[in-house]
C-alpha positions as CSV (number, residue, x, y, z in Angstrom):
1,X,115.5,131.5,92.5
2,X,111.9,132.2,92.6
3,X,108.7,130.9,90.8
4,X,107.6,132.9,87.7
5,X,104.9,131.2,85.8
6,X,102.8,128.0,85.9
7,X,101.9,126.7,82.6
8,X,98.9,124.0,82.4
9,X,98.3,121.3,79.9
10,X,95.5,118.8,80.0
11,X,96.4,115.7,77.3
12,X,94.8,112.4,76.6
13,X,96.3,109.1,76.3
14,X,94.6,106.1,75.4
15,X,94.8,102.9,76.5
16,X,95.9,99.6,75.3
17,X,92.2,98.1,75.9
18,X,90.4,101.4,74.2
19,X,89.9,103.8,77.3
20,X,90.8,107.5,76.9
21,X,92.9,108.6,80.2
22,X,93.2,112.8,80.9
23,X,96.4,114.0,82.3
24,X,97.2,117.8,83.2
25,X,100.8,118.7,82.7
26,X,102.5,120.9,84.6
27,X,105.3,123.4,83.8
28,X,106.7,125.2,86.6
29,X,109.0,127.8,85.1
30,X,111.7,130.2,87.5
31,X,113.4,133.7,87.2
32,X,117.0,131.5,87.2
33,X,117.3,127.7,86.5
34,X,115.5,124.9,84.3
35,X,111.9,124.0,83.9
36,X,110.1,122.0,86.4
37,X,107.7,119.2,84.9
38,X,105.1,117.3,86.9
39,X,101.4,115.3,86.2
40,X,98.1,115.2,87.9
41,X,97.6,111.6,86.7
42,X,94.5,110.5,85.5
43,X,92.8,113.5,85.6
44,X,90.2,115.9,83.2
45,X,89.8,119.5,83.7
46,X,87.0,120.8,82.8
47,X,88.2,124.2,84.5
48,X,91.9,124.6,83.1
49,X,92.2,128.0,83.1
50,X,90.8,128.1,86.7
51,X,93.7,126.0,87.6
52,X,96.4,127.7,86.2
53,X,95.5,131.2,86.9
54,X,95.1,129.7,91.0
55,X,98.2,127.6,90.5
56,X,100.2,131.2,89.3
57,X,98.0,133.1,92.3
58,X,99.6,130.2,94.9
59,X,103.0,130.1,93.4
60,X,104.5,133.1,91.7
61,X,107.2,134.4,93.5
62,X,107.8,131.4,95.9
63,X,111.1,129.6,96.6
64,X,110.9,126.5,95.0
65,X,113.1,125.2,97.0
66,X,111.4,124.9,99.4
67,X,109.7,121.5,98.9
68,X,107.6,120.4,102.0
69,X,106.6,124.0,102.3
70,X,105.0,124.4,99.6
71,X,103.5,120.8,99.6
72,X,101.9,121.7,103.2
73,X,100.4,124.7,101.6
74,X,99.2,123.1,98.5
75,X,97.5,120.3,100.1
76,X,95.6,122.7,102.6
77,X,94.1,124.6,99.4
78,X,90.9,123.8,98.2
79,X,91.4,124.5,94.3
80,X,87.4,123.5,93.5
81,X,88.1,121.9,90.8
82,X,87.2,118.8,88.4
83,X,90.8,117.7,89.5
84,X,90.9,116.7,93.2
85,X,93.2,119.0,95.5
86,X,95.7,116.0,96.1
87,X,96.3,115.6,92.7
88,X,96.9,119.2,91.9
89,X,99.2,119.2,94.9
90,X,100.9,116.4,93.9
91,X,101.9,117.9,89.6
92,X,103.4,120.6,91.3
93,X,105.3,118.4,94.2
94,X,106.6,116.4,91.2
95,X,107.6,119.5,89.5
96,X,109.7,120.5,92.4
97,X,111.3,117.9,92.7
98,X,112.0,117.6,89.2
99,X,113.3,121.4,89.1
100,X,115.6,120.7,92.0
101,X,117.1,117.1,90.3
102,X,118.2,119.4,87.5
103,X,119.4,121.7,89.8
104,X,121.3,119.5,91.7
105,X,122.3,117.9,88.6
106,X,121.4,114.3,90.7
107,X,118.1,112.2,89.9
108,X,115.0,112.5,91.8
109,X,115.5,109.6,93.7
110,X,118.9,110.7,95.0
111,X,116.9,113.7,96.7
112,X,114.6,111.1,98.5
113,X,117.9,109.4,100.0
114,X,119.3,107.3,97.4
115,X,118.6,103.9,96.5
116,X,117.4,100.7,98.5
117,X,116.9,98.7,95.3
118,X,117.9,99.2,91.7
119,X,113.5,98.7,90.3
120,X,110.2,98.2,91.4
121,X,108.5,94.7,90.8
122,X,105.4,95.9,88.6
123,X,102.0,94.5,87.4
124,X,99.5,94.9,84.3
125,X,95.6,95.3,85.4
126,X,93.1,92.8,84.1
127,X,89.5,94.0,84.8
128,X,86.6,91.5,85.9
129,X,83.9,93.6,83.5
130,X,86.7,92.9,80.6
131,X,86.0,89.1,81.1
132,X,82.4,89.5,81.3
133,X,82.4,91.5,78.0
134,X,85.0,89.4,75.4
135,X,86.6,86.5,77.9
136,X,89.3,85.9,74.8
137,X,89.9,89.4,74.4
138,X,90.7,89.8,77.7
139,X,93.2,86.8,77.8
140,X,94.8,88.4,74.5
141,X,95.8,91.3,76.6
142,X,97.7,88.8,78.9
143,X,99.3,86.9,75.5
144,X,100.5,90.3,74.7
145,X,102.1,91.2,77.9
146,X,104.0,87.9,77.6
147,X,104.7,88.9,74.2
148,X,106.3,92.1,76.0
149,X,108.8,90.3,78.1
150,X,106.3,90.6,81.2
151,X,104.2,88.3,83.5
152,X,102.7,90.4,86.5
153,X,99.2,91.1,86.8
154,X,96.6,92.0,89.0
155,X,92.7,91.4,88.5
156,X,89.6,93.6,89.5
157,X,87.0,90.9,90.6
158,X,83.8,91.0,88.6
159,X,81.4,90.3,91.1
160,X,80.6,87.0,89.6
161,X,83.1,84.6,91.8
162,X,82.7,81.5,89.5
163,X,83.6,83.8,86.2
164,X,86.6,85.0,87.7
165,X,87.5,81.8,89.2
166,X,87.1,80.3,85.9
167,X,89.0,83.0,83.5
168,X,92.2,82.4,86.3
169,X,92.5,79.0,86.0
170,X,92.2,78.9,82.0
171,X,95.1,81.5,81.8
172,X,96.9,79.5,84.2
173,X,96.6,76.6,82.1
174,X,97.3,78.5,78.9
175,X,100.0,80.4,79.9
176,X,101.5,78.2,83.0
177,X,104.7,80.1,84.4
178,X,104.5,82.8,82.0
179,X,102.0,84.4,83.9
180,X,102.0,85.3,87.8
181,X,99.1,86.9,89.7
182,X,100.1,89.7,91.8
183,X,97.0,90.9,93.8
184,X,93.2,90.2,93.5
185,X,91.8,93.7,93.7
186,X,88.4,94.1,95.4
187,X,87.9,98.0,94.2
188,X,85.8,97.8,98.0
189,X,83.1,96.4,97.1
190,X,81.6,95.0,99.6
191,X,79.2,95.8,102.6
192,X,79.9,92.7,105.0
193,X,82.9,90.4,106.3
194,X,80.9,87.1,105.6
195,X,80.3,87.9,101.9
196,X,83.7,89.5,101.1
197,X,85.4,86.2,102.6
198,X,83.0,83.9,100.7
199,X,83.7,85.1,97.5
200,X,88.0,85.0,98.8
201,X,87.5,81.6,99.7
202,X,86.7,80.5,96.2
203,X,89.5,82.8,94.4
204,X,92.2,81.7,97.5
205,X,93.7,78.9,95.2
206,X,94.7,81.1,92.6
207,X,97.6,82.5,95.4
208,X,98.0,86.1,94.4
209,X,100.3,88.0,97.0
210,X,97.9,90.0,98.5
211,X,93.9,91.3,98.4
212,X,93.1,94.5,97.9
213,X,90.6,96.6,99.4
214,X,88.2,94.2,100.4
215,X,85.2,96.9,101.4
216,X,85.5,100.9,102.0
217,X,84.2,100.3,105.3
218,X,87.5,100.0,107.5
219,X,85.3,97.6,110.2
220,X,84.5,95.2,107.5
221,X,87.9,95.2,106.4
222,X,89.3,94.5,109.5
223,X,87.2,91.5,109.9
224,X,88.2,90.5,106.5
225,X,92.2,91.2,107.5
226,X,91.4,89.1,110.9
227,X,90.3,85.8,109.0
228,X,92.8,86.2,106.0
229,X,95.9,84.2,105.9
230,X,97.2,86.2,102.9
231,X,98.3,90.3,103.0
232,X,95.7,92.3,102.5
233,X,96.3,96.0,101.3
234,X,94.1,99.5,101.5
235,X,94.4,102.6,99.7
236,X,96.3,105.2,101.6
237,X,95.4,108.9,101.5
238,X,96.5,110.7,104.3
239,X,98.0,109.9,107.4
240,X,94.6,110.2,109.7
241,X,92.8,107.6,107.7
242,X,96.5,105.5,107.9
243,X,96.6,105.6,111.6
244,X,92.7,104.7,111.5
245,X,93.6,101.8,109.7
246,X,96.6,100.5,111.6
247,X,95.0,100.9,114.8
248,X,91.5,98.8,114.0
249,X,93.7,96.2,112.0
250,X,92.2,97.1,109.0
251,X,94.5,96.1,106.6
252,X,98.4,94.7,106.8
253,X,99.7,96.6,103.7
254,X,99.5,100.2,102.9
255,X,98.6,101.2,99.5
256,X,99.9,104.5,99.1
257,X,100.7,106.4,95.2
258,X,101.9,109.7,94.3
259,X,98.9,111.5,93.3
260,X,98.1,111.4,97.0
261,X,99.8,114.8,97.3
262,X,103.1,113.6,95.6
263,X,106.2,112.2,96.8
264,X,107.0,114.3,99.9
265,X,103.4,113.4,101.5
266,X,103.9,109.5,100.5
267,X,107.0,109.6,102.0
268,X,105.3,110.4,105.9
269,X,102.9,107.4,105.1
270,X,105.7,104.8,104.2
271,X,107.1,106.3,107.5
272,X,104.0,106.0,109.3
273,X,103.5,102.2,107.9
274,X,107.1,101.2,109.0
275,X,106.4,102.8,112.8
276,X,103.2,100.6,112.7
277,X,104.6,97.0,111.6
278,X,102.4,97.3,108.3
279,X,104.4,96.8,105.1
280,X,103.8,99.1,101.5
281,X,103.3,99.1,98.2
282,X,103.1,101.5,95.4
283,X,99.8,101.9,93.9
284,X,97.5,102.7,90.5
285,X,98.0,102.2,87.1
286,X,97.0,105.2,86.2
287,X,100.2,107.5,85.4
288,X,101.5,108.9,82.2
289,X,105.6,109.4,81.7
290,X,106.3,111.6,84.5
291,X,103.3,110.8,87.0
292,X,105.2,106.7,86.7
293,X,108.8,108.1,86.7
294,X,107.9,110.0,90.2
295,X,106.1,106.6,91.1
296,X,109.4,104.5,90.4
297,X,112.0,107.1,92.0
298,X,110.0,106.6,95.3
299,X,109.8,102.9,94.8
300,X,113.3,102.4,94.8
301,X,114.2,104.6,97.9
302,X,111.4,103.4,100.4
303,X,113.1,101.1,102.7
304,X,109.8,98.9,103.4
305,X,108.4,98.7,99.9
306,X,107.7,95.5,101.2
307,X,105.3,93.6,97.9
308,X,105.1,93.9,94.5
309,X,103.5,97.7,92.7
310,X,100.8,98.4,90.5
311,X,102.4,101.2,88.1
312,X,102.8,100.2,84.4
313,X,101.9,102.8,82.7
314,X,104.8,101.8,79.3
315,X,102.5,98.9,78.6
316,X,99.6,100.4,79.5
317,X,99.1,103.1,77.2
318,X,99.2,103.4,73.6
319,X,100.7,106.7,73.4
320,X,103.2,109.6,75.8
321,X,104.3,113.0,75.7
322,X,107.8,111.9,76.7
323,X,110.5,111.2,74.4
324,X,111.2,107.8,75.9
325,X,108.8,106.2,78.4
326,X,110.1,104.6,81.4
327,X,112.0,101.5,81.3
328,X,110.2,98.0,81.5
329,X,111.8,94.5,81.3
330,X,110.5,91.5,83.0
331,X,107.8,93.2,84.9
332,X,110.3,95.6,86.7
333,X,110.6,99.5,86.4
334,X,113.9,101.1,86.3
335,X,114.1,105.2,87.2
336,X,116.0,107.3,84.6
337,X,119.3,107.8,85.6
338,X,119.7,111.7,84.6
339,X,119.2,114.9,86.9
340,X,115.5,115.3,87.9
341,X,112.4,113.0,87.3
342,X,114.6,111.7,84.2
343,X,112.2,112.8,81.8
344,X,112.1,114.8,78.5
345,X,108.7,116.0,76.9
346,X,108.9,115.9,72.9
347,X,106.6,119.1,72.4
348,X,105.3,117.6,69.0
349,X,103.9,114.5,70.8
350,X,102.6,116.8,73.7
351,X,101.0,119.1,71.4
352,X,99.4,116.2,69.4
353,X,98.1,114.8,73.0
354,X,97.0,118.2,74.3
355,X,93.0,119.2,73.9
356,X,93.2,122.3,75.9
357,X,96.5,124.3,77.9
358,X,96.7,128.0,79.6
C-alpha cells in the first residue's frame, strides 16, 4: 500500500457566538485501501495550493503505514505556510491513523492501546471580552449549554479582576449546580508573579480545577505554580519546552492537543508528563469533526489524563462537514465506535463549507 494523492480542502465553520473558524481538510488517498481523513484545526490557508502540491511532493509513494515515520519527517519540514508546520503535520498524522483504523477494521483509539476510560470530561469556553461587550449575552451562552444537557466551562479572564469576579458569582447564583467551572484560563498574560497572583487571589473563591497559563514567561509561571494551592496547567508543544517546564516547576499540568503534530507526537508528551510526576489534560476548543474525534480517541487511552479537557467542538460550532458530530451528553465526549477516526464526511455539507480545495 502506498500513498497516491493528497487532496486539500480549506472550510469554514462558524461559531455559536458569531466567529468564523478555517479548517483545512485532508484526504490522503492510496494505490490499495480506503481514504484517509484528517484536519489542521483552526487554520486559514492563504496558500492552498502550496500545501497540497508540498504535501503530494512529501508523500506520494510513501508507506502509510508507517506512522511515526512519517510524523518525524513531517514535523522536521518547514511547509512556509499561513498554516503552522505542527498543524499540517498533525491533518496528515490524523489521516494515518484514520486510514490504518479502517484498515484494521478497529477504531483509532484501539491503535493507541485501547481504552483507560469510556469519555473525556469536557468544557464550553466563556471569553472575558464577551462579558465586557453584552454581560447577558454572555450568560445566555451558559443558559444554553444547560439547555444542552451540559454544565462544564472554562473562562478567559478579561483583565478587569472585579468584572470577572462579578459575571462568576451572578451565574453561580443563577444557575447554582447547573453550572461548574472547570479552569480559569489566563491566555499568559501576564509579565510578573506578584500581579498574576493578585488578580488569582480575587478569582480563587470561584474554585475552578485548575489555572491556566498564568504568563508565557516559564520563570513567572513558576513563581506563580510555587505560591498556588490549586493545579496550574501550560500549553505543551514539544517535548524541549515540556522538560523546560517540569524541570523549573513551571507548571503541574501539561496542556497538550493534537494539532501539536497529532496523536503520535502527544502521545511522547503524556509519556514525558507521567515520567515527571505532572498530570495532563487535553486542550483547545478549537476542532471541527475529525480534529475533536482524534482529540477524544487519545483522551480515552492516555493513562494520566489526569483533569477535565477543553474540546467541545459539537456545541461549539454551528455547522460540520461530518455526517454526525461527535457524541456529547452531560459534558462528556464519547469516540465513535467504527474502524478509524469514526467519522464520515457528507460531501454536500463539505462542499457547502469549502471556500477553496486543490
Amino acid at each position: 500500500m502506498r500513498i497516491t494523492k493528497i487532496e486539500t480542502f480549506q472550510i469554514e465553520t462558524p461559531r455559536y457566538y458569531g466567529h468564523i473558524s478555517g479548517h483545512v481538510i485532508v484526504k490522503v488517498h492510496v494505490d490499495d485501501g480506503p481514504i484517509g481523513l484528517g484536519e489542521a484545526s483552526d487554520s486559514k490557508a492563504d496558500d492552498l495550493g502550496a500545501i497540497a502540491k508540498r504535501y503530494n511532493d512529501l508523500l506520494v509513494g510513501r508507506d502509510p503505514t508507517r506512522i511515526t515515520e512519517i510524523n518525524e519527517f513531517l514535523r522536521a519540514q518547514n511547509f512556509g505556510s499561513t498554516v503552522s508546520n505542527l498543524h499540517l503535520a498533525s491533518a496528515i498524522d490524523l489521516a494515518l491513523y484514520d486510514l490504518n483504523g479502517k484498515v484494521q477494521d478497529v477504531p483509532a483509539y484501539q491503535m493507541l492501546g485501547g481504552k483507560m476510560r469510556d469519555s473525556v470530561y469536557c468544557c464550553y469556553p466563556i471569553f472575558g471580552w464577551q462579558v465586557k461587550e453584552d454581560f447577558e449575552k454572555t450568560a445566555g451562552y451558559l443558559q444554553r449549554l444547560i439547555d444542552l444537557g451540559h454544565h462544564l466551562f472554562r473562562y478567559y479572564i478579561s483583565g478587569d479582576s472585579d468584572l470577572d469576579n462579578r459575571f462568576l458569582t451572578e451565574m453561580k447564583a443563577r444557575f447554582g449546580e447547573q453550572i461548574k467551572l472547570k479552569q480559569l484560563d489566563c491566555s499568559g498574560r501576564f509579565s510578573d508573579s506578584e500581579t498574576a497572583l493578585r488578580y488569582a487571589d480575587v478569582l480563587r473563591h470561584h474554585a475552578p480545577y485548575h489555572f491556566e497559563q498564568p504568563s508565557r514567561d516559564l520563570q513567572v509561571c513558576a513563581e506563580f505554580t510555587k505560591r498556588m494551592d490549586l493545579p496550574v496547567s501550560l500549553h505543551i508543544g514539544s517535548l524541549g519546552y515540556g522538560y523546560e517546564a517540569a524541570e523549573r516547576g513551571a507548571c503541574t499540568v501539561f496542556n497538550v492537543a493534537c494539532v501539536a503534530g497529532g496523536p503520535t507526537h502527544i502521545r511522547r508528551l503524556f509519556a514525558l508528563a507521567e515520567a515527571a510526576g505532572i498530570e495532563c489534560l487535553i486542550g483547545t476548543d478549537q476542532e471541527s469533526t475529525l480534529g475533536t474525534a482524534a482529540q477524544i480517541h487519545v483522551g480515552v487511552s492516555m493513562p494520566n489524563l489526569s483533569l477535565p479537557c477543553d474540546p467541545m467542538g459539537p456545541v461549539l460550532y454551528t455547522a460540520s462537514p461530518a455526517k454526525a458530530r461527535i457524541r456529547a451528553e452531560a459534558s462528556h465526549l464519547y469516540p465513535p465506535e467504527v474502524p478509524g477516526l469514526g467519522v464520515e464526511l457528507d460531501e454536500d455539507k463539505l462542499k457547502a463549507l469549502t471556500v477553496a480545495s486543490v
